[in-house]
C-alpha positions as YAML, in Angstrom:
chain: A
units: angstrom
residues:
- id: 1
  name: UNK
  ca: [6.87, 13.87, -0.81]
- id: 2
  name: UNK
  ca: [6.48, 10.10, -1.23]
- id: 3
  name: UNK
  ca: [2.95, 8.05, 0.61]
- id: 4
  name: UNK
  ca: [3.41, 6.36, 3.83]
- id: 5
  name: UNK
  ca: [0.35, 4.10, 4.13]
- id: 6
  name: UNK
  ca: [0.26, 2.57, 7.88]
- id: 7
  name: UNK
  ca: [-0.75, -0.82, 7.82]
- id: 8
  name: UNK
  ca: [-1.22, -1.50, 12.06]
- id: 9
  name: UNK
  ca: [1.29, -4.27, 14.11]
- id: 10
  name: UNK
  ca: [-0.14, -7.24, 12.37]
- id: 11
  name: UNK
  ca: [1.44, -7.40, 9.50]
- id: 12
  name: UNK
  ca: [4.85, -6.22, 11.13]
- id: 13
  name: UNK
  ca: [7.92, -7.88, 9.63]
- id: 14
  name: UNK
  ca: [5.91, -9.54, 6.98]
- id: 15
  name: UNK
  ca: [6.69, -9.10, 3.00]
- id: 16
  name: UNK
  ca: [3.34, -7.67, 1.22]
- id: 17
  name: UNK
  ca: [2.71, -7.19, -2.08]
- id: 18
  name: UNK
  ca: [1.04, -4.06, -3.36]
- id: 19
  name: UNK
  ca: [-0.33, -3.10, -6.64]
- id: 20
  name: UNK
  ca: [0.03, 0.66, -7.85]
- id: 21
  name: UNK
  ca: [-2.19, 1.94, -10.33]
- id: 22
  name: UNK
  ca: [-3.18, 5.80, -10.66]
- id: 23
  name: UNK
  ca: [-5.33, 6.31, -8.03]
- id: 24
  name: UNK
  ca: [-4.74, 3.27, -5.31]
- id: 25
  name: UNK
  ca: [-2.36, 1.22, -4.05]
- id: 26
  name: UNK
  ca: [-3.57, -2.29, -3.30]
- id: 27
  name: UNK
  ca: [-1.87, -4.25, -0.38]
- id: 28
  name: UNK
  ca: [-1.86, -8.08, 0.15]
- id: 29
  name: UNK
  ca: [-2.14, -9.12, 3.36]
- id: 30
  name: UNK
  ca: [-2.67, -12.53, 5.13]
- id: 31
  name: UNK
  ca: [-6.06, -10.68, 6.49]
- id: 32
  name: UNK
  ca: [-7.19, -10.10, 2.44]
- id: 33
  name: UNK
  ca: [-5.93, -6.87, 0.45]
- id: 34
  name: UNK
  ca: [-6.42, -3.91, 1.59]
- id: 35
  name: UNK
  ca: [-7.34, -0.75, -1.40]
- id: 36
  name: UNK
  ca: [-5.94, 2.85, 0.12]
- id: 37
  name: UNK
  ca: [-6.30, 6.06, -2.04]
- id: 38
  name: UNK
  ca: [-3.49, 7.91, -3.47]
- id: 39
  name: UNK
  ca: [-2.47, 11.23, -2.11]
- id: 40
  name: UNK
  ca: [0.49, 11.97, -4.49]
- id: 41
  name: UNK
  ca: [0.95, 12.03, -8.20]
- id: 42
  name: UNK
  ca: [5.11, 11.20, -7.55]
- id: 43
  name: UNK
  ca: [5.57, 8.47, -10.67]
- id: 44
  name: UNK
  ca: [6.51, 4.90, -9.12]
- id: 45
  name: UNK
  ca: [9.33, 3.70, -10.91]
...
């Protein structure tokens, strides 16, 4: 079952950017990045 990682209103309708590695995903946001742990081991193609 793929992540869904809620992010609040703010950045609603926005494009981010977000960097996968094996244990995060880091989103850039106008705010700063924000780091949020993995809870799957699905493979990102």
């Amino acid at each position: 079952m793929p992540q869904t990682v809620s992010l609040g209103r703010q950045p609603a309708g926005q494009v981010v950017t977000v960097h996968v590695s094996d244990t995060t995903f880091t989103i850039e946001l106008k705010e700063g990045p924000r780091t949020v742990q993995r809870t799957t081991d699905i493979a990102i193609p």
